[in-house]
C-alpha positions, -999 to +999 in steps of 0.1 A: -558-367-423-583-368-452-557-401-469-557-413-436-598-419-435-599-432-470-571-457-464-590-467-432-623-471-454-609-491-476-597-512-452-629-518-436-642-529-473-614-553-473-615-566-437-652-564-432-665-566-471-638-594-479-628-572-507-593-573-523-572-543-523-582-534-561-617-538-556-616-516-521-604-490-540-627-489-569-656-488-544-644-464-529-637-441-562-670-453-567-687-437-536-667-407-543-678-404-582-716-415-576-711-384-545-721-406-516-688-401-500-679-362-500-643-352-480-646-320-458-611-304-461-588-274-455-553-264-452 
């Protein structure tokens, strides 16, 4: 579920943000790197 939300965050950057697929995902790693964007997880 946790791929699911990033993939659907990036699409909003690309949909909303006009982003390309490339840069989606580099602002996303970006978020994650700069902590802004933290996943709450378990299995």
């Amino acid at each position: 579920m946790a791929r699911d939300v990033q993939y659907t965050v990036q699409r909003i950057f690309r949909e909303e943000g006009g982003k390309t697929e490339e840069e989606a995902t580099k602002l996303f790693k970006d978020l994650e790197r700069q902590r802004r964007y933290q996943a709450d997880v378990w299995s």
